[in-house]
C-alpha positions as CSV (number, residue, x, y, z in Angstrom):
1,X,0.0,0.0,0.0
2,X,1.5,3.4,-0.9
3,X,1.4,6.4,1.4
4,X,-0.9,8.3,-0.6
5,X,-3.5,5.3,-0.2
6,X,-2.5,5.3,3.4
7,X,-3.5,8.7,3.8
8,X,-6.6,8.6,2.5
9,X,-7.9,5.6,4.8
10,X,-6.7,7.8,7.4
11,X,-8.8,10.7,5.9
12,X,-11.4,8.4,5.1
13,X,-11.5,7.6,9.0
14,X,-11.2,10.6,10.3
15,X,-14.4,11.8,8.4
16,X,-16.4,9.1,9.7
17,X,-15.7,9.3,13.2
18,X,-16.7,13.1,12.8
19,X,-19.6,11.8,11.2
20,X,-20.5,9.7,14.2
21,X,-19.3,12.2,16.8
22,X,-21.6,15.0,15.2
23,X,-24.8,12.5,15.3
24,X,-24.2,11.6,18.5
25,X,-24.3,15.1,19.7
26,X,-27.1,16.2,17.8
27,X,-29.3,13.2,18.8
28,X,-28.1,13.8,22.5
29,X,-28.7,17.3,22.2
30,X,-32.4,17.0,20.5
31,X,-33.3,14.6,23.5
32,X,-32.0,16.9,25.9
33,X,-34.0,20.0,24.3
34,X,-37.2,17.5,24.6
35,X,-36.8,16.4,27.7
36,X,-36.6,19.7,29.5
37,X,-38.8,21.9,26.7
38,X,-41.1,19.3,25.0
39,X,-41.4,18.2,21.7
40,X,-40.4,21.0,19.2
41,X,-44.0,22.5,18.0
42,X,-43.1,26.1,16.4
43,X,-42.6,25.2,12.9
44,X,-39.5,27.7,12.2
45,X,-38.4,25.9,15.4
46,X,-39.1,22.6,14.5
47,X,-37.3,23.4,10.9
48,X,-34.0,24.1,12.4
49,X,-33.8,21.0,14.4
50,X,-34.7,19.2,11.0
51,X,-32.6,21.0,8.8
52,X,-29.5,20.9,11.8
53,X,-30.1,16.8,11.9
54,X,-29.9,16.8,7.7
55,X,-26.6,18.6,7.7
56,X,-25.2,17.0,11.1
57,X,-25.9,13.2,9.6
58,X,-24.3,14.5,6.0
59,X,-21.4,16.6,8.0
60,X,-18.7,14.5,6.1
61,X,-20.0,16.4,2.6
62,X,-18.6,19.8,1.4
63,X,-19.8,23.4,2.8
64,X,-21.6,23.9,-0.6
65,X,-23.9,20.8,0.5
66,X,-24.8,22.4,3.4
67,X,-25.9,25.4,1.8
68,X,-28.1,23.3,-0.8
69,X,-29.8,21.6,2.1
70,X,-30.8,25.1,3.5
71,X,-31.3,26.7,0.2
72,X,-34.2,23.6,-0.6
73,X,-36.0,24.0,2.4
74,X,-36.3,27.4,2.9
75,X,-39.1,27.6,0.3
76,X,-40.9,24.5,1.7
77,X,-41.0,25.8,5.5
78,X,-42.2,29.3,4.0
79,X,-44.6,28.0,2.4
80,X,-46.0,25.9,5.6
81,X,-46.0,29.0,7.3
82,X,-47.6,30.5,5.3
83,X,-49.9,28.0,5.7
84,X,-50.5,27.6,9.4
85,X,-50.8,31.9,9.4
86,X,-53.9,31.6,6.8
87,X,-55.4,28.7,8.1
88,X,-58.3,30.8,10.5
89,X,-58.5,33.3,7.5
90,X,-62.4,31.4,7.4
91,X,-63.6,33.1,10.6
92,X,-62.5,36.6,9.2
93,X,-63.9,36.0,5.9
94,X,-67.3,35.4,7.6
95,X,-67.7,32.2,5.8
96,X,-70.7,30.3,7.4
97,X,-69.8,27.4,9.2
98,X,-71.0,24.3,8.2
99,X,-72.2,22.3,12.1
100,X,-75.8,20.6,11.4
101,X,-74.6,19.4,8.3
102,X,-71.7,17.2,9.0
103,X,-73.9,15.8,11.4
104,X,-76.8,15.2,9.6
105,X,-74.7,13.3,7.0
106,X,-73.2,11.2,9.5
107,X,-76.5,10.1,10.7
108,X,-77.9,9.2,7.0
109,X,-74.9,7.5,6.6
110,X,-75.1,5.3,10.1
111,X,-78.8,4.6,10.3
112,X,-79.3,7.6,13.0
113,X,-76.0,7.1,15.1
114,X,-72.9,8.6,15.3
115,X,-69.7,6.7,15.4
116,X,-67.8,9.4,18.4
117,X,-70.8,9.0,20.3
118,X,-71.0,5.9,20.0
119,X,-68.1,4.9,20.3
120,X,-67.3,7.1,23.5
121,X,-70.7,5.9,25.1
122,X,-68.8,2.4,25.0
123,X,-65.2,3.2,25.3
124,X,-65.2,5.6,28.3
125,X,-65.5,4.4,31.6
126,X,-68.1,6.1,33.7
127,X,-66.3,7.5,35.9
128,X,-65.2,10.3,33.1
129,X,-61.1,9.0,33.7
130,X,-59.5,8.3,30.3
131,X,-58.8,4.4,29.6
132,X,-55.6,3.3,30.4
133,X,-54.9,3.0,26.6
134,X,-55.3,7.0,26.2
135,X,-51.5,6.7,25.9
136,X,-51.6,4.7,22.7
137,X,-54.5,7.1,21.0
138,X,-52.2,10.1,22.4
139,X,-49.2,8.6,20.8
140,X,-51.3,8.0,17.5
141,X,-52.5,11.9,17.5
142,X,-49.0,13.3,17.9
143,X,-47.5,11.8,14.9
144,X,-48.9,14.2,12.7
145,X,-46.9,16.6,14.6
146,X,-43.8,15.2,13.8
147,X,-43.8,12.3,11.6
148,X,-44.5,13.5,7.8
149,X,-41.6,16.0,8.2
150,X,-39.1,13.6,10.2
151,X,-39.8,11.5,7.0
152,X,-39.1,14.2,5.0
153,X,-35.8,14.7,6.3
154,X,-34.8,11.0,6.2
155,X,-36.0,10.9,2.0
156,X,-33.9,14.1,2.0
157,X,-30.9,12.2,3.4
158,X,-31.0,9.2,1.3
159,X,-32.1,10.6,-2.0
160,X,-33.2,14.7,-2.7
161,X,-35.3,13.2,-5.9
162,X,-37.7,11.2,-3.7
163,X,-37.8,13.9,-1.3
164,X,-38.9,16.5,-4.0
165,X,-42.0,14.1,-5.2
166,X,-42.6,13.7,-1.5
167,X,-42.5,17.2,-0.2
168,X,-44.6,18.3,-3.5
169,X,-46.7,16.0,-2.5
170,X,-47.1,17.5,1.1
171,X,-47.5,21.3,-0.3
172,X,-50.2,20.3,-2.6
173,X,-52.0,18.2,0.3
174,X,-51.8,21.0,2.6
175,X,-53.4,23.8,0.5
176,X,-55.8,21.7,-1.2
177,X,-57.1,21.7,2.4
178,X,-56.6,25.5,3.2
179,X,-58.7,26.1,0.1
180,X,-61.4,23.4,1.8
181,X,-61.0,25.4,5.0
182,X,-61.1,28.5,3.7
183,X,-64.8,28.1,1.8
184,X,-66.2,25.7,3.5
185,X,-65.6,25.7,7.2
186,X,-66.3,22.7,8.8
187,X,-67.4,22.1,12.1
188,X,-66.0,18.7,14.4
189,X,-68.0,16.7,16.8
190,X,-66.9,18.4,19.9
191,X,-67.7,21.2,18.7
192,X,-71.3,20.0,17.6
193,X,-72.1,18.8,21.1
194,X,-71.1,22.1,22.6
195,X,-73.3,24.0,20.8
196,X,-76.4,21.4,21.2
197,X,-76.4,20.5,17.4
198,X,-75.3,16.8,18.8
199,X,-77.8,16.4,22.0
200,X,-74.7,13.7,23.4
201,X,-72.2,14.8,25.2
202,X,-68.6,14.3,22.9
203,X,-65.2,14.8,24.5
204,X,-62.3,15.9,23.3
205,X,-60.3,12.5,24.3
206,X,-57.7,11.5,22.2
207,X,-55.1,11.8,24.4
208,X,-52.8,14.3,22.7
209,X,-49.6,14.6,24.2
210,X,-50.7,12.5,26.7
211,X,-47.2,10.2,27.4
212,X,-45.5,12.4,24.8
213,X,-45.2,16.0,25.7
214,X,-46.1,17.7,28.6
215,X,-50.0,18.9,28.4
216,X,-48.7,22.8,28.6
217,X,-47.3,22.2,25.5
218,X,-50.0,20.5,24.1
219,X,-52.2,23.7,25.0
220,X,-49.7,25.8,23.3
221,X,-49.3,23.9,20.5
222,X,-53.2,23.4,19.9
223,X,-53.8,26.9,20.4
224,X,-51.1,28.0,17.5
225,X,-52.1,25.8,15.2
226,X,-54.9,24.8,15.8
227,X,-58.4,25.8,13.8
228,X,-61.7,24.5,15.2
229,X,-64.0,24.6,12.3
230,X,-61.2,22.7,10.1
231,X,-62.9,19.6,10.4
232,X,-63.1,18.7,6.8
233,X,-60.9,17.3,5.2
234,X,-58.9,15.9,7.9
235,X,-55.2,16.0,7.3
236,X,-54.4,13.6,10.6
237,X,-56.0,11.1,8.5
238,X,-54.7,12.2,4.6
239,X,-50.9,12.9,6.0
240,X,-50.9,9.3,7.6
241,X,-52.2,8.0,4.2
242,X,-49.5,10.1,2.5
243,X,-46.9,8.4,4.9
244,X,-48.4,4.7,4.1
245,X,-48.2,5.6,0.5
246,X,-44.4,7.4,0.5
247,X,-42.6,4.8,2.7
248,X,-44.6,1.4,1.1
249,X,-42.2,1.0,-1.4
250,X,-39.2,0.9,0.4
251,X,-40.9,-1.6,3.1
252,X,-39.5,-5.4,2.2
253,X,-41.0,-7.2,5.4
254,X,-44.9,-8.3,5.4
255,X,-44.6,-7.1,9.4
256,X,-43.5,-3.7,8.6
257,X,-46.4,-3.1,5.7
258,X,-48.8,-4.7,8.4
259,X,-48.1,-1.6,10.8
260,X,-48.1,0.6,8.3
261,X,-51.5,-0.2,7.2
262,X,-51.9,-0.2,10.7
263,X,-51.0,3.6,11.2
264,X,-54.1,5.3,9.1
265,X,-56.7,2.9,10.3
266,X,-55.4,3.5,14.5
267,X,-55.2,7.3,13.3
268,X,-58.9,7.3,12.0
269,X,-60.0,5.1,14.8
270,X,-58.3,8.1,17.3
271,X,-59.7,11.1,15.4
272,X,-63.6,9.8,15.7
273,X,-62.9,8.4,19.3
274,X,-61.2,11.3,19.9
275,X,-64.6,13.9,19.2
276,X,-62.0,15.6,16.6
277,X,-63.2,14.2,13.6
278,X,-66.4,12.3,12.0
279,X,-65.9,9.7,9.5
280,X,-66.7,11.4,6.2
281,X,-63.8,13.8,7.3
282,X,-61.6,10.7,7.7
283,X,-63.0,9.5,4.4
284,X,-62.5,13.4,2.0
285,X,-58.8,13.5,4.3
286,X,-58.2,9.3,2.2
287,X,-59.7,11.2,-1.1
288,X,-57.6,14.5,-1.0
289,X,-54.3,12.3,-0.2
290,X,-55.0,10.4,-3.6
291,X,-56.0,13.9,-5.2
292,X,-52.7,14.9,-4.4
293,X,-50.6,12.7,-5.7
294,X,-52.5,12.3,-9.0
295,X,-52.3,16.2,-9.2
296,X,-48.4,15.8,-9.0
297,X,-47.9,12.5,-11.0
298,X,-49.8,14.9,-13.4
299,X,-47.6,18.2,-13.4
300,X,-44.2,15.9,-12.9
301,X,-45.1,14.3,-16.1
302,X,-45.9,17.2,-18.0
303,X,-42.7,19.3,-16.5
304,X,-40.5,16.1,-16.6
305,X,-38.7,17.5,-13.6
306,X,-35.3,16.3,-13.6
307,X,-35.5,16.3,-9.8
308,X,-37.7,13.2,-10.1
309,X,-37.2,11.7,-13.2
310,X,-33.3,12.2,-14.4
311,X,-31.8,11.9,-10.7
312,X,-31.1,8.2,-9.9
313,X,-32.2,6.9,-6.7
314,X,-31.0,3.1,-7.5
315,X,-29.4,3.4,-4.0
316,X,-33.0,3.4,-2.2
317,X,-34.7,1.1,-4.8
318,X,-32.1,-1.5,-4.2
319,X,-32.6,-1.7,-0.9
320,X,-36.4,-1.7,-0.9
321,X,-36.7,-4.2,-3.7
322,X,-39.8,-2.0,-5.4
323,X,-40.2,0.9,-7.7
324,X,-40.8,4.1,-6.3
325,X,-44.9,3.9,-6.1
326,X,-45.9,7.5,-5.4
């Protein structure tokens, strides 16, 4: 071996145990920061741990990488906020907001009963203390929170073409529903009961943050982003079909598509339990998800971005086995 090839094992070693030594602190440091402050809920905030974790895991790769990484998601996370500071523009429009119907379709559609009150009349002990189980519908609710753009991050890592048709994907999904919210406000079951539309009593009881983050920061979390008459469509349940859809192909073991199926049905099941959703929000959240993507296969096709078609990404499809499906 000559000394030049020496050196560069050297060099090649070097740059992997500052590889390992920066994820180590960044994972140590994000655990920290969640630990003592609570899952990160501000989007701008919860950008900069994402984009920090893309650049600490690809540390090893030149400065001009870097930059890229913060050059392609600065227009995504302006964009989402944009997003989250339009999404209550409804209420100052004065757009009427739909409560009695939601409800009456739900009854038409389940021979006079509705599924949350149902199912909370069977569900909920009567002593008014959530099931032991809130945990798991808790757990459930906060993925939205965190897990579309975690997997975002980890597509951005492996390969920036799938994360282009992913994170397209996630814009057009998100503003189909802002245009929903914005014209045709929708009203939940919670919020039906409280205003005697729904003569049951529904509780809001699916747990959020419950086992997760502290409730303070569920309050302040809810309270930014939340919008109460943004029932329909429900993006819960369309972002965890988006997730099924955008990680199936890479999934080789029959287990691992099992619980990812899994993840849409326990999210729908948690959203109508819950009181935060009804089922034909669930359904229009399936409906908009698919809307999405055929909107995008559309536009990719007729742009033939070279983000998603010329880029290869035969490390990914190697390893799942599968075409990319989405």
């Amino acid at each position: 071996m000559t000394s030049g090839e020496v050196a560069a094992q050297d060099s090649s070693r070097t740059r992997r145990l500052v590889r390992y030594l920066v994820m180590v602190a960044y994972v140590a440091a994000l655990v920290v920061t969640i630990v003592t402050w609570g899952v990160p809920s501000d989007r701008i905030y919860q950008a900069a741990w994402l984009v920090a974790g893309i650049i600490a895991f690809r540390i090893d790769r030149p400065w001009r990488a870097h930059l890229r990484v913060i050059a392609d998601w600065a227009p995504l996370i302006a964009a989402l906020v944009v997003y989250d500071l339009t999404r209550g523009i409804a209420a100052e429009l004065g757009m009427p907001v739909q409560v009695e119907a939601p409800a009456a379709v739900e009854r038409w559609l389940f021979d006079g009963t509705i599924p949350t009150v149902w199912l909370q009349q069977h569900l909920l002990p009567s002593s008014g203390q959530p099931p032991w189980w809130t945990v798991f519908t808790g757990i459930v609710y906060s993925t939205h929170f965190v897990v579309p753009w975690v997997l975002g991050a980890v597509f951005y890592v492996r390969s920036r073409a799938v994360w282009a048709k992913y994170m397209r994907r996630v814009l057009v999904l998100s503003y189909l529903g802002l245009v929903t919210y914005v014209l045709l406000p929708a009203a939940p079951p919670w919020y039906a009961s409280a205003g005697a539309v729904i003569i049951e009593p529904v509780r809001r009881v699916a747990g959020f943050g419950f086992g997760v983050v502290p409730l303070d920061t569920s309050t302040v979390w809810l309270s930014a982003h939340s919008n109460p008459v943004a029932a329909m469509p429900s993006l819960h349940a369309a972002f965890s079909l988006l997730v099924l859809i955008s990680v199936w192909p890479y999934v080789r073991y029959r287990w691992a598509r099992m619980a990812l199926v899994l993840y849409p049905l326990a999210m729908a099941f948690t959203l109508i339990y819950g009181g935060e959703h009804y089922f034909i929000d669930i359904a229009m959240g399936w409906v908009y998800t698919l809307i999405a993507i055929l909107v995008c296969r559309w536009w990719e096709g007729r742009r033939r971005d070279p983000d998603v078609i010329e880029e290869p990404t035969e490390r990914v499809v190697v390893q799942a086995g599968t075409p990319v499906a989405s």
